[in-house]
N, C-alpha and C positions, 0 to 999 in steps of 0.2 A: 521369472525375471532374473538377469545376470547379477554377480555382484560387483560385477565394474564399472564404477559411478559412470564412466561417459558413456559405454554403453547402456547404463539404467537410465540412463538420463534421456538418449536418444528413443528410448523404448516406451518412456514417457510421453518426450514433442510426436511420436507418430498417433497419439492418440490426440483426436481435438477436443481441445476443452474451452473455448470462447464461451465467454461470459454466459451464463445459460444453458450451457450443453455439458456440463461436469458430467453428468450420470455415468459414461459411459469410466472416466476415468477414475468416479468414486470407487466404481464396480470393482475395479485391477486394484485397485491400492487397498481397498476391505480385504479381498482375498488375501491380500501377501500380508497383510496386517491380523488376520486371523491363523492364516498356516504358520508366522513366527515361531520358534522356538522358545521363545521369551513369558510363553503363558498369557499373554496378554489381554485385559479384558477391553473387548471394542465392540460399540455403539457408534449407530449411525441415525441422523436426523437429517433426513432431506438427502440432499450430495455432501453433506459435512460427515466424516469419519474420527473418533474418537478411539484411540488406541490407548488403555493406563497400566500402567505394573503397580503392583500389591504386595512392596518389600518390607512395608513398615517403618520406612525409611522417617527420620524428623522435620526433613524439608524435600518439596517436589519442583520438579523442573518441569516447565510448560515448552515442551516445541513444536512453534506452528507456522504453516506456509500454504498457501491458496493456490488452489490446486485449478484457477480457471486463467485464459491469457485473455489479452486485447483480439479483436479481429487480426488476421492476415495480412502484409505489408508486400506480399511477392518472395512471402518466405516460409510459408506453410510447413512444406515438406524439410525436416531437417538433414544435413548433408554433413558429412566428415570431410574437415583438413586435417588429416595427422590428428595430434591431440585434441582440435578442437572443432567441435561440434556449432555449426551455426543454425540456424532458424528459430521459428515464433517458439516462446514460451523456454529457450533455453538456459538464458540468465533471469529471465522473469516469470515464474521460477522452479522450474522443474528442474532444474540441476541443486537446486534446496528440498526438492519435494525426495531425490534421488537419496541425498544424502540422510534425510528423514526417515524413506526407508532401511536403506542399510544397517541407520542406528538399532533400527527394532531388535535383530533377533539378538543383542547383546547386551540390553538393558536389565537382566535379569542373576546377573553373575556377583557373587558374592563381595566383588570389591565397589560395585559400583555407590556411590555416596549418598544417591537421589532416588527416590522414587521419580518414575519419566512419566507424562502426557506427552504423548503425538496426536496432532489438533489437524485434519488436513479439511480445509473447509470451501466452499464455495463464493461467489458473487466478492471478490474484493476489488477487484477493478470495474466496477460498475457502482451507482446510485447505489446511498447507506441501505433501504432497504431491501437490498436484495443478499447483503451480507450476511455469511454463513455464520462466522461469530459471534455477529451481532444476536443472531436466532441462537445460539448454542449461548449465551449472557443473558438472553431471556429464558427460554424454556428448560435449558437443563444447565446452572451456573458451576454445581460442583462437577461439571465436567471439565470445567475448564479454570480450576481453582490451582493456584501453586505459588511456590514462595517469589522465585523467575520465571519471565517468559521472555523464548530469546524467538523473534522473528526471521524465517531465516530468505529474507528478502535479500536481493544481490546487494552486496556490498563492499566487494572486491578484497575481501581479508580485513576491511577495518571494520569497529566495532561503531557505526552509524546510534550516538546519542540521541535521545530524545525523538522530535517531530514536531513538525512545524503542522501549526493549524490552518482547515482551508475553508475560506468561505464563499457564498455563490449569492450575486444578488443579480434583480433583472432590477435595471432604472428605465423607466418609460417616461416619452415626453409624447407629448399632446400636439394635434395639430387640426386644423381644416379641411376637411375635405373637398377638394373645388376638381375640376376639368385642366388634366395638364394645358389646353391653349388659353387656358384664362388663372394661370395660378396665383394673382392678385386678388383673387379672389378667394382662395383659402389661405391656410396657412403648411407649409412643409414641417411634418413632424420628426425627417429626417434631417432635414437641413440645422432644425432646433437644437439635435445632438451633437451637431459639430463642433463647439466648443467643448461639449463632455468629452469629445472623443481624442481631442486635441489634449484636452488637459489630461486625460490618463496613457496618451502615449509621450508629453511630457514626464511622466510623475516619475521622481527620484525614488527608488523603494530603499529603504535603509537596510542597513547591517548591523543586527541585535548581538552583540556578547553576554551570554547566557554561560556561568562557570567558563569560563575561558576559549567557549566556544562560540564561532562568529556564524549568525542564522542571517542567511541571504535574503532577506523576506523579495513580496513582488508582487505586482497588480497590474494585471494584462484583463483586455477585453478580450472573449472568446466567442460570442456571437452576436450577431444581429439581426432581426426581423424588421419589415418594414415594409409597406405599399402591399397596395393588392391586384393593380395592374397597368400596364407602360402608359395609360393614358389619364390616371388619376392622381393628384396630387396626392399624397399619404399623409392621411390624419391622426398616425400612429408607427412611434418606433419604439424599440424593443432594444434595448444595451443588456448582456449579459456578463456580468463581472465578476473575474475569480480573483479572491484576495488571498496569498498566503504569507501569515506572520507567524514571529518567533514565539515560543514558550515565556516570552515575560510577561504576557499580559492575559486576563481573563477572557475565555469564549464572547461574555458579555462586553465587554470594553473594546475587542477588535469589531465587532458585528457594528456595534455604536460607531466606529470609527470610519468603519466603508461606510455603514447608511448616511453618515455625515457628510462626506466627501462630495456622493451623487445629488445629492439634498442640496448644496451648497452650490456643486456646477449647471443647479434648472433643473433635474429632474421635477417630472409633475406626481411620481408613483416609483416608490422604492418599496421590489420585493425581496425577501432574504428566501430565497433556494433552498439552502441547507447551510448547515453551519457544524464545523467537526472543532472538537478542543484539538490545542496541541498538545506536546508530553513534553517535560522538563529532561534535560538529563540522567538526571536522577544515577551520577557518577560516583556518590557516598555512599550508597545501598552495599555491603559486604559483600554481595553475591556477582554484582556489577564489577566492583572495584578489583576482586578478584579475578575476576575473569583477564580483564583490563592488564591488572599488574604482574600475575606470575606469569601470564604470557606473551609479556611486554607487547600487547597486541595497540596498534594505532590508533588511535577516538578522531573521530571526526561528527559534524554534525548532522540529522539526517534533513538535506533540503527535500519537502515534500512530506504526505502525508501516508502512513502507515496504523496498522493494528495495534500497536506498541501505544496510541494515546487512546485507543481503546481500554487493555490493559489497564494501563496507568489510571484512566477513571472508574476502575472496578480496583484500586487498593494493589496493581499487583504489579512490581516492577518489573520492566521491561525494556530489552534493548535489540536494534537489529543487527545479526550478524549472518553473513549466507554468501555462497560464491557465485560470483558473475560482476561485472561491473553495470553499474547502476546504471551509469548514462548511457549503454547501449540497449537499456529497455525500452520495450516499445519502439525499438528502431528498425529499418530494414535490415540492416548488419549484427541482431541481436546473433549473440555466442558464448560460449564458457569453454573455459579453459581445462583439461583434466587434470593438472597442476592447483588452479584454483579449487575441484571439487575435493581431490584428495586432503588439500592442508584442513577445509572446512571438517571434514569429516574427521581427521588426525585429534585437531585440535578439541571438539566436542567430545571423543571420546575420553581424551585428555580429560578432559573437563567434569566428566562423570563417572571417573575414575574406571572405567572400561580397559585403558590401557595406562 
């Protein structure tokens, strides 16, 4: 593999790695993680690759990035404009997994400050259990033990604070079963929901100030189940609720807060899905704030949910920084810039005293 991030990058998206099919891409990135020049000791569990140097150093730097995409948008195959490289998995995030590479074969140079971890892991954009770090925080933790861990999810050159927490309920409501030509005779268990559904396409979601940073929170409905065929009245619907809020408040206190809501609009059965903590900014941490300040690098806050409040409830601070812009993840027009991958890369060295 090259060492020109856009083209390692591109050498990357031609391999597919949709949620579930890492194997092939764990396979490429072990090797280049083991032929390193850097000495590196790497382990692997499952599709998660663990890359560590053994400098002796007094604090270690965790860097990690999920090495699997979302399904295909009509954009599978990645293409070159000029500098910048479009298709699936290019800001999200193999142009982070690219510059992860790179870092390896120079983590081992006598200026460098840190002992490094490179964490490249499977299942993040899919359901918690299928998540590689989650597996590598259970079965092997001092793999993934360090003073920071920097995410290097896209994030367009700023340094994306904290994360917001997400949680999933299904609210069911009850109905009758009757014969659509006589539905007077049952009750419609979709029609029940229509006020719920009304009120959360009303709902005002607020804006949390968290250290001086404004968390967008939000509550959208994401699916429905209901009826079992064109000529029976349905004596059962199915609301599926994603709630996500800011880091001010407890896992416990936001979950209490959605199951209230649907509780309160008629649900007959509130179930909670899954439920993820947020992460705090955690902008006073020394290793943070430095990052932040000698490289007068921009803080914003991260809308949405990441590994970083993983982290954070294992003790170890964490923030996201990685190139691509965020909001064109998971889009059709996902891309990255080779401007954005060099500065990501520039500055990380920077930062590890590499250069």
């Amino acid at each position: 593999m090259t060492h020109d991030l856009l083209e390692l990058t591109e050498q990357l998206c031609e391999i597919p790695s949709v949620s579930g099919t890492e194997a092939a891409l764990a396979d490429v990135v072990e090797a280049r993680l083991r032929a390193s020049g850097a000495r590196l000791l790497v382990e692997r569990i499952g599709a998660n690759v663990v890359a560590r140097t053994d400098l002796g150093r007094d604090r270690r730097l965790v860097l990690a990035g999920h090495l699997d995409t979302v399904p295909a948008n009509g954009n599978q195959s990645p293409r070159r404009d000029g500098d910048v490289l479009h298709g699936l998995g290019t800001a999200d995030m193999k142009g982070g997994l690219a510059v992860l590479l790179a870092l390896a074969d120079d983590l081992a140079g006598e200026r460098v400050r840190f002992d490094a971890t490179l964490v490249l892991y499977e299942g993040e954009e899919v359901a918690d259990e299928h998540n590689g770090l989650r597996r590598l925080f259970a079965e092997a933790p001092h793999l993934v033990q360090g003073d920071l861990a920097v995410l290097l999810e896209p994030t367009g050159g700023w340094v994306e604070a904290g994360c917001q927490g997400t949680i999933n309920v299904r609210a069911t409501f009850d109905g009758v079963r009757a014969h659509s030509a006589r539905p007077w005779m049952g009750t419609n268990a979709i029609h029940r929901a229509a006020p719920f559904l009304d009120r959360c396409a009303r709902f005002q979601a607020a804006t949390v100030d968290v250290d001086s940073l404004a968390y967008r929170e939000a509550l959208q409905v994401v699916r429905i189940e209901g009826g079992i065929a064109n000529n029976v009245v349905p004596d059962r619907c199915a609301v599926v609720v994603n709630r996500r809020y800011a880091p001010s408040r407890s896992l416990d206190a936001a979950v209490a807060e959605v199951v209230a809501f649907c509780t309160d609009a008629g649900a007959d059965h509130v179930d909670v899905l899954n439920a993820s903590t947020a992460a705090s900014p955690n902008l006073t941490h020394p290793l943070i704030a430095e990052m932040v300040g000698v490289y007068d690098l921009p803080v914003r806050p991260k809308l949405g949910w990441t590994d970083v409040a993983r982290f954070a409830a294992h003790g170890i601070a964490a923030c996201n920084f990685g190139p691509g812009d965020p909001e064109l993840a998971h889009t059709a027009d996902e891309r990255v810039e080779r401007a954005n991958l060099d500065a990501c890369l520039a500055l990380l060295q920077a930062f590890l005293g590499i250069r």
